[in-house]
C-alpha positions, 0 to 999 in steps of 0.5 A: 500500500502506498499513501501520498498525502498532500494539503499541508502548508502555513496557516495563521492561528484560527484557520484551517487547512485540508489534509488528503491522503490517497492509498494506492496499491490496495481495493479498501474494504476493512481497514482503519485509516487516519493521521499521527502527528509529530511536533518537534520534541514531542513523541507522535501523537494520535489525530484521528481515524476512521474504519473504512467499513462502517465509517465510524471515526475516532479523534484525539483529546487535542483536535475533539470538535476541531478537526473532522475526519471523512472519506471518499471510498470511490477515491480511497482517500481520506481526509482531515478538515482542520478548523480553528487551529492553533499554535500547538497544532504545528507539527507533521502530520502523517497518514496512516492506514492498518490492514485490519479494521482495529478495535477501540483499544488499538486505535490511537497505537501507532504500532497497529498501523502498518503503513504511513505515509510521507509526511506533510508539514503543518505550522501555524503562526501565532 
């Protein structure tokens, strides 16, 4: 599975950006995909996710009512809206996806997820 994601840039706090990340080399069916994070000098961070079967979507604490996750299945792309950001939201952020449909309890692992994608930068100026 290859994952080319793209939409990062620069944003003034309070702004937003669309992140997309198209897989390729798969036909998607049950896997969970979503977005990890990493800021400079802090461990990744969970972002959010969504089961490709069923669509149900899981955010972390920091982004809760912020960003929203969706998905295009005629595309296998996913995306991350992100509104309202903020300072602390600079960071990489990189597309993920598992081969499997992953429970509540491993979704915010990164080692569930097997394949990730390049990165792409996001810095908001405060």
């Amino acid at each position: 599975v290859q994952l080319q994601a793209s939409g990062g840039g620069l944003v003034q706090a309070g702004g937003s950006l669309r992140l997309s990340c198209a897989a390729s080399g798969r036909t998607l069916s049950r896997e969970t995909m979503g977005w990890f994070r990493r800021a400079p000098g802090k461990e990744r961070e969970f972002v959010a996710a969504i089961r490709w079967s069923g669509g149900n979507k899981f955010y972390g604490d920091a982004v809760k009512n912020r960003f929203t996750i969706s998905r295009n299945n005629a595309e296998s792309t996913v995306y991350l809206q992100m509104n309202s950001l903020k300072h602390e939201d600079t960071a990489v952020y990189y597309c993920v996806i598992s081969d499997f449909s992953l429970i509540l309890s491993e979704i915010r692992k990164p080692a569930r997820y097997s394949y990730w994608g390049q990165g792409t930068q996001v810095t908001v100026s405060s």
